[in-house]
Structures are given as C-alpha cells and as structure tokens.
SEFISE-17026 format. One record per atom (N, C-alpha, C, O): residue in one letter; x, y, z; residue number from 0. Coordinates in steps of 0.05 Angstrom, whole numbers, plus 5000, padded with zeros to 4 digits. Layout:
["A"; [X; Y; Z]; NUM] ...
***
This chain:
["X"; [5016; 4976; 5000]; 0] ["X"; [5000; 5000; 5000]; 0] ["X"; [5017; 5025; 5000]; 0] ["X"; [5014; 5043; 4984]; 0] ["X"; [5042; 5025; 5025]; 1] ["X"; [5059; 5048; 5015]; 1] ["X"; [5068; 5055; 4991]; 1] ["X"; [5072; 5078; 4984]; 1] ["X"; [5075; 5024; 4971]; 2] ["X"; [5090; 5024; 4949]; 2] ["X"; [5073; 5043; 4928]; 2] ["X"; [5086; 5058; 4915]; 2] ["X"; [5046; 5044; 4924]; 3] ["X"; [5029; 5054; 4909]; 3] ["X"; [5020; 5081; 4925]; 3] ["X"; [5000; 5091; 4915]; 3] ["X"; [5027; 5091; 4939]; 4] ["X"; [5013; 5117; 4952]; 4] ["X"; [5043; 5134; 4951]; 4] ["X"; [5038; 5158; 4954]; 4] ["X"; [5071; 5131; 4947]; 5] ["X"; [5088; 5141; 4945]; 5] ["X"; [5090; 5133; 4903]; 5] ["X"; [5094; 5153; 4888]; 5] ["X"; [5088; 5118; 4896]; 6] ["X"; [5089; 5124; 4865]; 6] ["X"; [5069; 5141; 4860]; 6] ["X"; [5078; 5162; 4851]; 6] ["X"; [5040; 5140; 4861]; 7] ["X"; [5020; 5161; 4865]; 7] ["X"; [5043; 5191; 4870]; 7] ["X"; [5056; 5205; 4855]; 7] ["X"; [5039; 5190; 4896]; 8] ["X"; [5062; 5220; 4900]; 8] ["X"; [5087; 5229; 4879]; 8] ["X"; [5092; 5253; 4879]; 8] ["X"; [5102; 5213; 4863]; 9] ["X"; [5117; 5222; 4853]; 9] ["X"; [5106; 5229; 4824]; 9] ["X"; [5115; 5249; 4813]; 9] ["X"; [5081; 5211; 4809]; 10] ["X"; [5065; 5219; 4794]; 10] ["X"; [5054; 5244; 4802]; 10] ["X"; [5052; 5258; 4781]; 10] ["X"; [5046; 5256; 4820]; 11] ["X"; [5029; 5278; 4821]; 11] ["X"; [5045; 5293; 4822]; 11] ["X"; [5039; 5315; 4813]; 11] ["X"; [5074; 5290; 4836]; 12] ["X"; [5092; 5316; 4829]; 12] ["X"; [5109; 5322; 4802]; 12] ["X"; [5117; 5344; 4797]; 12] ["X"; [5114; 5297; 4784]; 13] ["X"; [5122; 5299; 4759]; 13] ["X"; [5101; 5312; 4746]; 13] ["X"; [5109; 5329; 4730]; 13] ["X"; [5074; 5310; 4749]; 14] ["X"; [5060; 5320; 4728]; 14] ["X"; [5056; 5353; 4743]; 14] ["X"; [5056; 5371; 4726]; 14] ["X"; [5054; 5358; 4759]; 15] ["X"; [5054; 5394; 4766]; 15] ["X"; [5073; 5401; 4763]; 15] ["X"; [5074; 5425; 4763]; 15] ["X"; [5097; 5387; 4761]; 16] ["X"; [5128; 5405; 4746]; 16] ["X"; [5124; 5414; 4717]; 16] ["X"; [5130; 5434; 4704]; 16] ["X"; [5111; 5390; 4713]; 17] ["X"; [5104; 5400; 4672]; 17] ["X"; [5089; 5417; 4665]; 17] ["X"; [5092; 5431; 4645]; 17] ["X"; [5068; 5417; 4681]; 18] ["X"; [5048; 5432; 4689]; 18] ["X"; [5061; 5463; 4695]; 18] ["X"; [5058; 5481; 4678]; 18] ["X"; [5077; 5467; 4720]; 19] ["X"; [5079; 5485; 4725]; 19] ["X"; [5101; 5505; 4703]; 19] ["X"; [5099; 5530; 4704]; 19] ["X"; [5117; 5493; 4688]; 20] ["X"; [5135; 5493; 4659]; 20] ["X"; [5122; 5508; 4648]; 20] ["X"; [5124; 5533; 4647]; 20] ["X"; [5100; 5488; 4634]; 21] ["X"; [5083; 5495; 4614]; 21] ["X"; [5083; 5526; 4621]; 21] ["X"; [5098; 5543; 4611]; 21] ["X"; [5057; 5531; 4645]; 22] ["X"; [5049; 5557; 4653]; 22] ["X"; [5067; 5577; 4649]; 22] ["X"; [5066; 5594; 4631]; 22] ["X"; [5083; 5574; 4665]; 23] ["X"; [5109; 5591; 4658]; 23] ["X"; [5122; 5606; 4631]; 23] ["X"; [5126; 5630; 4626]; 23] ["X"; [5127; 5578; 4613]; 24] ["X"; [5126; 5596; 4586]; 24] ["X"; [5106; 5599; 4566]; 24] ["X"; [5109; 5603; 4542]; 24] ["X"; [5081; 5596; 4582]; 25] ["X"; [5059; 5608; 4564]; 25] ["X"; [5055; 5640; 4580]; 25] ["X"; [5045; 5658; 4566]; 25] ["X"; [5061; 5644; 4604]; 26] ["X"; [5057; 5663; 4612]; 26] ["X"; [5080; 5686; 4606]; 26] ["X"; [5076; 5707; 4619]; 26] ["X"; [5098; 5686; 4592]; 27] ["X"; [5124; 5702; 4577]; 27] ["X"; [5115; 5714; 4549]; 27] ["X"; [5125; 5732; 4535]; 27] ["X"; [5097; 5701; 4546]; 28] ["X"; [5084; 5724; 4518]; 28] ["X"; [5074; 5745; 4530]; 28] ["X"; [5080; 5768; 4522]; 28] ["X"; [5054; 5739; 4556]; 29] ["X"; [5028; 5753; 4565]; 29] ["X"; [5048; 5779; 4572]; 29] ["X"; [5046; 5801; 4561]; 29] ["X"; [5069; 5772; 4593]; 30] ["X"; [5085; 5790; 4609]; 30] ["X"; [5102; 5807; 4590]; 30] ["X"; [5100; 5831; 4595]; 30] ["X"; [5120; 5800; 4567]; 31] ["X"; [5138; 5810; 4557]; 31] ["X"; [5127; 5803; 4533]; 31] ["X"; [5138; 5782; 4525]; 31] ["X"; [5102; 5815; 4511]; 32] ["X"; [5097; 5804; 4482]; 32] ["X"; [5121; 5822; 4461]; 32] ["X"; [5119; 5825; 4437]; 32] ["X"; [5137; 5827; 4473]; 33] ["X"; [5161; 5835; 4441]; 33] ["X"; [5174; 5810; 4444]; 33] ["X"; [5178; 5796; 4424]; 33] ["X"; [5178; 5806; 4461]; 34] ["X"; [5203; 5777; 4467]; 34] ["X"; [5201; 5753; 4449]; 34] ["X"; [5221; 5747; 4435]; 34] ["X"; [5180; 5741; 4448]; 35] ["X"; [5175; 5720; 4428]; 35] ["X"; [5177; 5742; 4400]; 35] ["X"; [5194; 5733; 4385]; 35] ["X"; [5169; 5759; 4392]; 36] ["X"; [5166; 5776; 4366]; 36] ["X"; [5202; 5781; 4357]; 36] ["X"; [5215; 5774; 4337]; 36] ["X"; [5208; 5792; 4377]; 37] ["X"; [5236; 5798; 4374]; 37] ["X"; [5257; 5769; 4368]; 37] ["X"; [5273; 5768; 4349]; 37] ["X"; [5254; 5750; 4384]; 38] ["X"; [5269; 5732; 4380]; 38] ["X"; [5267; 5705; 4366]; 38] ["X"; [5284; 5688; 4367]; 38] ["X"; [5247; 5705; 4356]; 39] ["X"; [5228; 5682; 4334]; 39] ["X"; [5223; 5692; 4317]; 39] ["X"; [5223; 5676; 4298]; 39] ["X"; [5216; 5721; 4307]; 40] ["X"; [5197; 5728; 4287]; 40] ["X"; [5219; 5740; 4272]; 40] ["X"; [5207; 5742; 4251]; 40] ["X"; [5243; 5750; 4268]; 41] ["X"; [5262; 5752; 4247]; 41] ["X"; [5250; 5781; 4240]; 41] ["X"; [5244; 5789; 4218]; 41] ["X"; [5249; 5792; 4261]; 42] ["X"; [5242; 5819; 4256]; 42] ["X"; [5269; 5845; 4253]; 42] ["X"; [5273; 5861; 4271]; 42] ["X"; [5283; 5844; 4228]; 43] ["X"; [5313; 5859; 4233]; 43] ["X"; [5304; 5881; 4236]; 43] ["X"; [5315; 5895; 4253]; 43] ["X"; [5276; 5894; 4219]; 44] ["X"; [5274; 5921; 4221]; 44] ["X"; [5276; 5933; 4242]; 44] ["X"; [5282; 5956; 4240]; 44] ["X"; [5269; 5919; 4276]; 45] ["X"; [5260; 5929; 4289]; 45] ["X"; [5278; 5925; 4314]; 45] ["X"; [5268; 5917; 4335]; 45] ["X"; [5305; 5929; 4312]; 46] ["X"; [5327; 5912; 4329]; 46] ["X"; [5322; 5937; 4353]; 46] ["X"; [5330; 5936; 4377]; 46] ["X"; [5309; 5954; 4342]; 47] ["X"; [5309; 5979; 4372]; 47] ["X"; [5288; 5974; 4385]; 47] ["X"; [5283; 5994; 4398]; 47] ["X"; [5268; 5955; 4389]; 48] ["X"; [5254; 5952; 4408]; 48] ["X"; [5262; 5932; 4429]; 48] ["X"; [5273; 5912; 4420]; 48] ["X"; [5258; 5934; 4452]; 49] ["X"; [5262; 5931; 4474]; 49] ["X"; [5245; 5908; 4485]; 49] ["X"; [5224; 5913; 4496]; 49] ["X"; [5256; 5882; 4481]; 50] ["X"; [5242; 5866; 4483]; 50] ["X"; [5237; 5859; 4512]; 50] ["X"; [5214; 5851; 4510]; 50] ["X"; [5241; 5858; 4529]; 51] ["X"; [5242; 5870; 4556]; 51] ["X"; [5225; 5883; 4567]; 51] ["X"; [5221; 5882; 4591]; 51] ["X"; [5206; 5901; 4546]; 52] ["X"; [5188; 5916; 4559]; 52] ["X"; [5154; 5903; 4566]; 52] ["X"; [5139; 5895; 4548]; 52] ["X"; [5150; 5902; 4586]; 53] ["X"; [5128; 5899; 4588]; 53] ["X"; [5100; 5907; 4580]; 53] ["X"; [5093; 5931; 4580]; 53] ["X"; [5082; 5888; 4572]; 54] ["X"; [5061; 5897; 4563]; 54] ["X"; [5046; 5907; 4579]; 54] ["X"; [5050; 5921; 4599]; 54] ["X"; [5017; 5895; 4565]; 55] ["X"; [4997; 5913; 4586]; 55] ["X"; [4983; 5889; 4597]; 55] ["X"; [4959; 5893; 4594]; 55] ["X"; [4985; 5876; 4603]; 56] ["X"; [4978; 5845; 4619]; 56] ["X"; [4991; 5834; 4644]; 56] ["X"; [4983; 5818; 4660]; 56] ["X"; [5021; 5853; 4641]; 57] ["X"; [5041; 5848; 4654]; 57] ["X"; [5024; 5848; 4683]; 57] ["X"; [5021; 5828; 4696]; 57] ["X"; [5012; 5879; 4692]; 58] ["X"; [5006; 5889; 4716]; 58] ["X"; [4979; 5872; 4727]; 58] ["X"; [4975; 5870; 4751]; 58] ["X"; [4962; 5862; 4711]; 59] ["X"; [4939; 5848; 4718]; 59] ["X"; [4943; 5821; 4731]; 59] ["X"; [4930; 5812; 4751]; 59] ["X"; [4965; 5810; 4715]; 60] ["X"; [4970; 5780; 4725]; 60] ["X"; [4991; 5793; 4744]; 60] ["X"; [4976; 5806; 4759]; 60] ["X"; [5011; 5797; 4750]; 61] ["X"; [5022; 5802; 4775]; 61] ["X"; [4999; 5816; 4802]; 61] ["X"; [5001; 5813; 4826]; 61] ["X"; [4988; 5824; 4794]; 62] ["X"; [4960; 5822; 4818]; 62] ["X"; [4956; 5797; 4829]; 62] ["X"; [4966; 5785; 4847]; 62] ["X"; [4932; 5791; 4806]; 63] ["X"; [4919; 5765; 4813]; 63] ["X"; [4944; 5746; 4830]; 63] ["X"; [4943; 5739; 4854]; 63] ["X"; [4966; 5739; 4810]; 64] ["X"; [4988; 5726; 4830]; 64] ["X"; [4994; 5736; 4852]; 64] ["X"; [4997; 5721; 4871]; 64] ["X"; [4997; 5759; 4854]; 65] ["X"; [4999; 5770; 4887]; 65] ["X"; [4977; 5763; 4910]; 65] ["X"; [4983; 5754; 4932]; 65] ["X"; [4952; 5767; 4902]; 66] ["X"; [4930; 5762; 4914]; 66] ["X"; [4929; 5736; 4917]; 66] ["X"; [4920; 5731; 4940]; 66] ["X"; [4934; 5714; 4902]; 67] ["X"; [4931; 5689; 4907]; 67] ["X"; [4948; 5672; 4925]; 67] ["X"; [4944; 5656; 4944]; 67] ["X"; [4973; 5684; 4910]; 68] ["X"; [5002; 5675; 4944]; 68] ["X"; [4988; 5689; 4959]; 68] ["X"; [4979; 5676; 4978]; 68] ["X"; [4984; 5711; 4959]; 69] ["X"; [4981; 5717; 4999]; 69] ["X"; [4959; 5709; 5006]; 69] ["X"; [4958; 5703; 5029]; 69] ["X"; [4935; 5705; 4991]; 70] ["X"; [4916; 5686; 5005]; 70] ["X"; [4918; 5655; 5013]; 70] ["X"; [4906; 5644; 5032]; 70] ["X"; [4931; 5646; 5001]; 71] ["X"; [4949; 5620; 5010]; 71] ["X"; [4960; 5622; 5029]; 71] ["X"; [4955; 5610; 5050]; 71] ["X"; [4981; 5640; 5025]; 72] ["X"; [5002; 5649; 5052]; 72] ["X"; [4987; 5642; 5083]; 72] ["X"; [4991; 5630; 5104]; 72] ["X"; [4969; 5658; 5071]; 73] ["X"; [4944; 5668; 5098]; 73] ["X"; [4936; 5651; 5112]; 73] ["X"; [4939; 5647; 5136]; 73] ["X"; [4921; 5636; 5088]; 74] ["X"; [4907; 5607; 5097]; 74] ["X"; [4928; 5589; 5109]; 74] ["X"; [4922; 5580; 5131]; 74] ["X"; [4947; 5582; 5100]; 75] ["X"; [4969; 5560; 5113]; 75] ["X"; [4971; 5575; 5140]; 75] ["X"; [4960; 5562; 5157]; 75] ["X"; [4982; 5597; 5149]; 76] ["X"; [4993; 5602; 5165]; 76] ["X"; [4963; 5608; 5192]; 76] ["X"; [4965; 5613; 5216]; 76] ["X"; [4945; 5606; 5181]; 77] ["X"; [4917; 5607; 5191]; 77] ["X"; [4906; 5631; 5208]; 77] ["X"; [4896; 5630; 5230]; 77] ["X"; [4911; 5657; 5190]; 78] ["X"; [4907; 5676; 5197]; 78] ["X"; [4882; 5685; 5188]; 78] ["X"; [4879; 5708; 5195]; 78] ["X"; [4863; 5676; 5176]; 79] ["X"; [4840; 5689; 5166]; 79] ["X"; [4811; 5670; 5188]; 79] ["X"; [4808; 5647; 5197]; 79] ["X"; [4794; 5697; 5189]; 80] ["X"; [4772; 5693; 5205]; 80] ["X"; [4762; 5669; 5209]; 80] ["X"; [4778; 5660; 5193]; 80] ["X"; [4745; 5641; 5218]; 81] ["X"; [4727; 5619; 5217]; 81] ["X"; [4715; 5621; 5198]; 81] ["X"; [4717; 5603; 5181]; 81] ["X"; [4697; 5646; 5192]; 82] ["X"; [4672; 5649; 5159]; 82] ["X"; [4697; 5639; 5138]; 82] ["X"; [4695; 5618; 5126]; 82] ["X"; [4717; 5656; 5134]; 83] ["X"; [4729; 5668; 5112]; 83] ["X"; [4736; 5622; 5108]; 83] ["X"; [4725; 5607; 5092]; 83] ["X"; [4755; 5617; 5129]; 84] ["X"; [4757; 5581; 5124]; 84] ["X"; [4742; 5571; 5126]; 84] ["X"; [4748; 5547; 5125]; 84] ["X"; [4712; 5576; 5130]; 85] ["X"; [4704; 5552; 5122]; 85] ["X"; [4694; 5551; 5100]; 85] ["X"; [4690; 5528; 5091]; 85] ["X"; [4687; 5575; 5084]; 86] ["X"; [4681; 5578; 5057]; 86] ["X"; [4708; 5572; 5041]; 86] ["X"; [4701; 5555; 5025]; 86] ["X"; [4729; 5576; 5039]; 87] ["X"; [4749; 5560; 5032]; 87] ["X"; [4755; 5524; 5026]; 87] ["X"; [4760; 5511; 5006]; 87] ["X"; [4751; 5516; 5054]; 88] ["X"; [4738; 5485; 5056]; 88] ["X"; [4718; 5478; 5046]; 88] ["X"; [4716; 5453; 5046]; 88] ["X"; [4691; 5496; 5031]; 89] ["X"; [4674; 5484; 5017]; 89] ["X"; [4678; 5485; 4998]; 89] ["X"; [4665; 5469; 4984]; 89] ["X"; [4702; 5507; 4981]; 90] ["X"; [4698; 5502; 4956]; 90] ["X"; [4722; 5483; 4952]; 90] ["X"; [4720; 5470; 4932]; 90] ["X"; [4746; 5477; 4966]; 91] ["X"; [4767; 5452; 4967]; 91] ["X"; [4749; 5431; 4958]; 91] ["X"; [4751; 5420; 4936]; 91] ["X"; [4726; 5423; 4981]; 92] ["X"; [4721; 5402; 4981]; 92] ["X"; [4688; 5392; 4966]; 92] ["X"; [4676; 5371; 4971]; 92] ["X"; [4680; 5414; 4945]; 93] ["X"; [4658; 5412; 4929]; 93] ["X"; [4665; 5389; 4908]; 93] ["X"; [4686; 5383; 4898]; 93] ["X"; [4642; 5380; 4904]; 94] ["X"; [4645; 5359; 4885]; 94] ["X"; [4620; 5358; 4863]; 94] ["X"; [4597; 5357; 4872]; 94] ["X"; [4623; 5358; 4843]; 95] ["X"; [4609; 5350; 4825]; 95] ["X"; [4599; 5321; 4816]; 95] ["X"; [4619; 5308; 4818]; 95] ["X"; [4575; 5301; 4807]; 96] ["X"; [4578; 5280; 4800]; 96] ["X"; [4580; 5290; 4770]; 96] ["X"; [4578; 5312; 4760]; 96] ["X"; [4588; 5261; 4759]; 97] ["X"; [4598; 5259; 4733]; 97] ["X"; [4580; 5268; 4711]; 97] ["X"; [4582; 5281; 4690]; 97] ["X"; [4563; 5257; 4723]; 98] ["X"; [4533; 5266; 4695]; 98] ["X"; [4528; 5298; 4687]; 98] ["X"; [4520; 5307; 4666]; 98] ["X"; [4539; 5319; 4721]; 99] ["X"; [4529; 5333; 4720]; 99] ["X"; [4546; 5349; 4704]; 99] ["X"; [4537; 5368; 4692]; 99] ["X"; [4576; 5342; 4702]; 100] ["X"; [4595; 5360; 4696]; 100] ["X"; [4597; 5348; 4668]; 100] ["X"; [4600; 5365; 4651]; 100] ["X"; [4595; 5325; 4662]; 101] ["X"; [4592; 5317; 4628]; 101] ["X"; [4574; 5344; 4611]; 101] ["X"; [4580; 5359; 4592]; 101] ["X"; [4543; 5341; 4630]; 102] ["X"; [4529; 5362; 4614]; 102] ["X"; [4537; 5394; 4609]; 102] ["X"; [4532; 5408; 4589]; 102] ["X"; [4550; 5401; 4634]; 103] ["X"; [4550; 5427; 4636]; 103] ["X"; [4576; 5429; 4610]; 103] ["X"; [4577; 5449; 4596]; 103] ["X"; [4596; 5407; 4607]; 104] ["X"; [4616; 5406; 4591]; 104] ["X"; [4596; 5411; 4560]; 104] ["X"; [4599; 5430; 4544]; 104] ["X"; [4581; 5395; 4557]; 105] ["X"; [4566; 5391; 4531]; 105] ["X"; [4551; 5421; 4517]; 105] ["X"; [4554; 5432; 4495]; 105] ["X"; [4533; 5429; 4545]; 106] ["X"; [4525; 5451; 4544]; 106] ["X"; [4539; 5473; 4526]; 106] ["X"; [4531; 5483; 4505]; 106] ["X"; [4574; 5481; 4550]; 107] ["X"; [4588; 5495; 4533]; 107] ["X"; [4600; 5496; 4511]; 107] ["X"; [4605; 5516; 4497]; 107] ["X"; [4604; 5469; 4507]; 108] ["X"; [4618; 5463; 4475]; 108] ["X"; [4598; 5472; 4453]; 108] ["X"; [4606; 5480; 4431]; 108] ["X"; [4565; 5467; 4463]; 109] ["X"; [4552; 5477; 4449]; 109] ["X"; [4549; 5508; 4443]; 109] ["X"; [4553; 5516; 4420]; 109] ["X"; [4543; 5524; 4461]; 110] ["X"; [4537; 5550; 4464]; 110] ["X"; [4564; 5561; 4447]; 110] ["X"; [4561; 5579; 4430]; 110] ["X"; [4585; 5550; 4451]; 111] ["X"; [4614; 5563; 4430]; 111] ["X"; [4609; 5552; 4407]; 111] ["X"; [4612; 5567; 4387]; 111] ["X"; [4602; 5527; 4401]; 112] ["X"; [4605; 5530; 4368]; 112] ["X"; [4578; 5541; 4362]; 112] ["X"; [4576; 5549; 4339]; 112] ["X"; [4556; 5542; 4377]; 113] ["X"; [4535; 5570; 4361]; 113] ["X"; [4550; 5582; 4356]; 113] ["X"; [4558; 5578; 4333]; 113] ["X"; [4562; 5599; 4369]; 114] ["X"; [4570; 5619; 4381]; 114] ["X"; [4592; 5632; 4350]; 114] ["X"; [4595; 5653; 4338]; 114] ["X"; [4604; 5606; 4347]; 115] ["X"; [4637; 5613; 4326]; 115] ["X"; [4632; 5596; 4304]; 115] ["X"; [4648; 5599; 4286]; 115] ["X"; [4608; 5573; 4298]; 116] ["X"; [4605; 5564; 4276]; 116] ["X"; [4609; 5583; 4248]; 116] ["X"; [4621; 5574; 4228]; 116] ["X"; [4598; 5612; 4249]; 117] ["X"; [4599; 5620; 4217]; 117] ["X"; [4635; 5630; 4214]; 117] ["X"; [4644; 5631; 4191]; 117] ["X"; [4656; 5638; 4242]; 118] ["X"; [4674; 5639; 4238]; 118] ["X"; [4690; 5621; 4214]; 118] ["X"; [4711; 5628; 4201]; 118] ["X"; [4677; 5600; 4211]; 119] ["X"; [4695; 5578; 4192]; 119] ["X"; [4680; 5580; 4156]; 119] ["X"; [4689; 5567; 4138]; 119] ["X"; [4661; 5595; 4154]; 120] ["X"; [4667; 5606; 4127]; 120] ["X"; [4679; 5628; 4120]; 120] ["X"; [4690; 5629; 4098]; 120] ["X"; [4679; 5645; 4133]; 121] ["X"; [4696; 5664; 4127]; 121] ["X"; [4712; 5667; 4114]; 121] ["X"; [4724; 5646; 4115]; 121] ["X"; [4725; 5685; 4095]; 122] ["X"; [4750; 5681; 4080]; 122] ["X"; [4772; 5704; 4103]; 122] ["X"; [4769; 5726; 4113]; 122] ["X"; [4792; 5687; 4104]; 123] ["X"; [4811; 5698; 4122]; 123] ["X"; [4818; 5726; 4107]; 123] ["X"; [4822; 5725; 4082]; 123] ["X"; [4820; 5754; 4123]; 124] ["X"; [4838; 5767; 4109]; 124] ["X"; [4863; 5775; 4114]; 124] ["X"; [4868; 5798; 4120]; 124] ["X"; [4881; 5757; 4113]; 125] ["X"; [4907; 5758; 4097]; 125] ["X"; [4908; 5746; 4070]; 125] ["X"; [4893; 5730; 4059]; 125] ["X"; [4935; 5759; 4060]; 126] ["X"; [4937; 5761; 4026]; 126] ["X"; [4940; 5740; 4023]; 126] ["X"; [4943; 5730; 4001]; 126] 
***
C-alpha cells in the first residue's frame, strides 16, 4: 500500500512540474509580448525595440498572482477569520457528480460553436 501511495506521489509531482513549465512559458508572451516577436519572428527592422518591455497584461497577472500567494500564505499560516475558512473548505472540498459535469461540459461546447460556427466560412483576410 505504501509502494502505490508514494508512486502516486511522485506521479502527482512529475505531472505539476510539467504543468507548472508549461504555465510559465505560456505566461512570457502575456508579460513581455516583444520577446517571442523579437526573438522568433526575424524581425531585423526592428532591432530597437526593447524586448524587455512589458506589456499591458504584465500588471493584471502580477496582481491576481499576488493576491493568490498571499491568500494562500494566509490560509496556511491560519490567519484568516472561521467564515472566511470555512468557505474555503467548501469550495476545496465541492464535488460534482459525473453526469452533472459531462452536461455542463456539453452545454458549453455547444453554446461556442453556436457561438463561432459562421467563423469557419469566412475568408481569412490575409493576402
């Protein structure tokens, strides 16, 4: 039983390393969008921009990430009110059954391709 609850564990931390990777350099466009432009896109004309500079996304997600570590912070170190944890603990520990989240899945897949079906006749405009 240990043998399988420690492979378990090393499974769940190999896959949030890749996980956490991924995030990371998908989140380097959001923060710095010259960077990929500048260094992929073979852009000589434009060797004076500053790829370095931050966009405008930069300040939104460094919030939210701020707000989310320190509400973590908070919670571990168990500084926030009884109301504030136990609404925390309900949404940790909310559960959906399967049927219900299949539909709501189905639902949305639907409402988007209403939604973007005529997108695919379109004629693209580029040349």
């Amino acid at each position: 039983m240990e043998c399988k609850t420690a492979h378990s564990k090393k499974i769940s931390l190999i896959v949030f390393a890749v996980t956490f990777v991924i995030v990371l350099l998908s989140l380097v466009p959001v923060v710095f969008p010259a960077f990929l432009l500048v260094t992929l896109g073979g852009f000589e004309n434009f060797a004076n921009i500053n790829k370095f500079e931050s966009g405008e996304w930069a300040l939104p997600v460094f919030v939210v990430h701020g707000i989310t570590f320190a509400t973590l912070f908070l919670y571990l170190k168990k500084k926030f009110p009884d109301k504030i944890v136990s609404a925390i603990r309900f949404i940790f520990r909310f559960e959906v059954s399967q049927k219900v989240a299949f539909l709501v899945i189905v639902v949305l897949l639907g409402l988007y391709t209403g939604f973007t079906i005529h997108e695919i006749f379109e004629k693209d405009p580029w040349p």
